[in-house]
C-alpha positions in Angstrom: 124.4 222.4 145.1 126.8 221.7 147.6 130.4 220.9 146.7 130.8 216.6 147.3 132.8 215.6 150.7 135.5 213.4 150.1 135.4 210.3 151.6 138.2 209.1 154.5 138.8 205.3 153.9 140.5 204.3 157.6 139.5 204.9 160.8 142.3 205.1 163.5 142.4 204.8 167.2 145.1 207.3 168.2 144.3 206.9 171.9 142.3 204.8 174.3 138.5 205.7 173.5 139.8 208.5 171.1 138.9 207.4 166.9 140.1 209.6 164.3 139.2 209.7 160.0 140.8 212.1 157.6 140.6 213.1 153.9 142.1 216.0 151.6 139.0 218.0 150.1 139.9 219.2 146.6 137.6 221.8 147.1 137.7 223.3 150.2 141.9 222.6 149.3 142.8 221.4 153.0 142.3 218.1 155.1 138.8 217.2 156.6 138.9 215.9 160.2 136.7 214.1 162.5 136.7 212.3 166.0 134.6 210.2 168.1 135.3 210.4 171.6 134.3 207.4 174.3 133.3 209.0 178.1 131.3 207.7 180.5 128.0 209.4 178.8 128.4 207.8 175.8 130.1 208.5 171.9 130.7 212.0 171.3 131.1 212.9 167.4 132.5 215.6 166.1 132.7 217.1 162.7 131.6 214.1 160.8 132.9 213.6 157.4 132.0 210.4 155.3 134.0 207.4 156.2 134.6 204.2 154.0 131.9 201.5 154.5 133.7 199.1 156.1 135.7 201.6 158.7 131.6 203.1 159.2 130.4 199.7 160.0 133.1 199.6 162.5 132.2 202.7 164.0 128.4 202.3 164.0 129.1 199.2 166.8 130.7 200.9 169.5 128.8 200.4 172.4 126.5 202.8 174.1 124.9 206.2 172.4 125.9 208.4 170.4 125.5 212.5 169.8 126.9 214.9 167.3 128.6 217.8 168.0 130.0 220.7 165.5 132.4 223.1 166.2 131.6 225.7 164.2 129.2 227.0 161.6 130.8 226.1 158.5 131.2 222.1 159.9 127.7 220.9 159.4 130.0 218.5 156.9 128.1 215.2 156.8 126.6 215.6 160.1 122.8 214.6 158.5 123.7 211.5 157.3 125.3 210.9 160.1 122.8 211.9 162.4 120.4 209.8 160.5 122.8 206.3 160.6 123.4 206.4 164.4 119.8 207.3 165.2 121.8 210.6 166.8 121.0 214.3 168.0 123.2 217.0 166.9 124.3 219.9 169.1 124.9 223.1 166.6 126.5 226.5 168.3 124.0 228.7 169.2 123.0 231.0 166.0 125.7 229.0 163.8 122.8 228.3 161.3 120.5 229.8 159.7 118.3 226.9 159.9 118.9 224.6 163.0 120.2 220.9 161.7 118.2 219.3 164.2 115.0 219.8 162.3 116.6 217.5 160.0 118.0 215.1 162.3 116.9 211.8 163.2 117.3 212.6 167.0 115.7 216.0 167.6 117.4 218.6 169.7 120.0 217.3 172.3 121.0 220.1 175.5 124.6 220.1 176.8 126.1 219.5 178.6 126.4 216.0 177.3 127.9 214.3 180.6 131.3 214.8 181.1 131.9 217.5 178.3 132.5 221.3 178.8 131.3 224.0 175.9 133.7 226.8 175.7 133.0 229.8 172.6 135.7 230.8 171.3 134.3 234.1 169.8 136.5 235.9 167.3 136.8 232.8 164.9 134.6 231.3 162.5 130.5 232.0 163.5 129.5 229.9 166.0 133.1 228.9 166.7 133.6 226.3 169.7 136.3 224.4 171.5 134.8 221.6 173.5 136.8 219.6 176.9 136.8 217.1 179.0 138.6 217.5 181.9 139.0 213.7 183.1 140.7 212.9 180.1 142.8 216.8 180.2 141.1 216.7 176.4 140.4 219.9 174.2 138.8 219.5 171.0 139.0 222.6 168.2 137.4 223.4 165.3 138.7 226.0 162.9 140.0 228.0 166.0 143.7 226.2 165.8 145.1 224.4 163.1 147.3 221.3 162.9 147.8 220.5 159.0 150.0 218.1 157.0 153.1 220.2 155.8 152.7 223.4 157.7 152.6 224.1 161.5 151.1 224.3 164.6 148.8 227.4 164.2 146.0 229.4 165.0 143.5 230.1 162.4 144.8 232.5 159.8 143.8 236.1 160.2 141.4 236.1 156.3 139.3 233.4 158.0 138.6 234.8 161.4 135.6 237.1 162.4 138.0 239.4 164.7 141.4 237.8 164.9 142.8 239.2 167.7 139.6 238.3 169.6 140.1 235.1 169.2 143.3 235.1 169.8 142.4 236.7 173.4 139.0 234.1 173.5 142.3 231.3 173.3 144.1 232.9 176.4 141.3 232.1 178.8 140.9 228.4 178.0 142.5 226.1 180.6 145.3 224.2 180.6 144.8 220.8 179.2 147.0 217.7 178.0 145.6 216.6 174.5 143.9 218.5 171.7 142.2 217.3 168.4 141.9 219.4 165.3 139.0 219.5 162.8 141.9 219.9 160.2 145.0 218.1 160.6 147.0 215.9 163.1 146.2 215.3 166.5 148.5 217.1 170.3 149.3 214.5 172.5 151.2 216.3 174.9 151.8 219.9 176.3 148.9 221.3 173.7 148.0 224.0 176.1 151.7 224.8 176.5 152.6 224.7 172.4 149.3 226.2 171.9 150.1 229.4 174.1 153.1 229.7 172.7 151.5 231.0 169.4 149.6 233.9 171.2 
């Protein structure tokens, strides 16, 4: 039986459009992070964890539709329920799974690119492993690929938990330069990411 998510209990905007909810997960002993994202096509969500109800309730109003998206194939998270409570699709990297999500979703497959939004793999990480941007808003969103926790640094993910480290190390070379990133674990680049970022490689 899978190991309970903890549950964040705010949800933050930490830029226009751009909503953020954390928690520490005992278990998996790091902090959980998910985003929803406003563009012109509509709410992208990734990484869902549970989220308070009041902060969820909050969430569930923002105009326009919604779709899922997960990074990774160890970030299916609560991305179900989720699914389920927006009336949402969710888009899973290709072969992530061993059984697509979207049979159990409540919107069925969804097909990228959702408008707006770039997929970039990022072999060499975690299976599946997928950076996702947005060039209008100079936006890069990671999963497990880089790191941004509470107490340590800037980093990318540690060699134990990669497929083939030093590919994805060479897979983070080619992405292009952008302005922001967001982290499925930890705190948020608001400036110069592609710069700092580079400098780990």
């Amino acid at each position: 039986m899978p190991e309970p998510l903890p549950i964040a209990t705010e949800l933050t905007e930490i830029g226009p459009g751009i909503f953020r909810w954390s928690a520490h997960s005992p278990h998996h002993q790091v902090e959980l992070t998910a985003h929803a994202v406003a563009t012109a096509g509509g709410w992208l969500i990734f990484d869902p964890i549970p989220l308070a109800p009041e902060p969820e309730t909050r969430l569930k109003q923002f105009p326009g539709r919604s779709a899922l998206a997960l990074t990774n194939g160890n970030h299916e998270r609560a991305a179900i329920r989720w699914s389920h409570a927006l009336a949402a699709p969710i888009w899973t990297p290709p072969g992530a799974f061993a059984e697509p999500l979207n049979a159990a979703a409540a919107g069925g497959a969804t097909l990228f690119p959702f408008p707006g939004w770039q997929i970039l793999p990022l072999p060499g990480g975690a299976p599946g492993e997928t950076a996702f941007f947005h060039p209008d808003q100079s936006l890069m969103v990671f999963g497990d690929a880089v790191v941004n926790l509470p107490g340590r640094t800037l980093e990318v993910l540690p060699d134990r938990y990669c497929v083939a480290p030093a590919r994805l190390r060479d897979s983070l070379k080619t992405l292009p330069r952008f302005e922001r990133a967001l982290f499925a674990h930890g705190q948020p680049l608001l400036s110069a990411a592609s710069d700092r970022i580079a400098a780990l490689l």
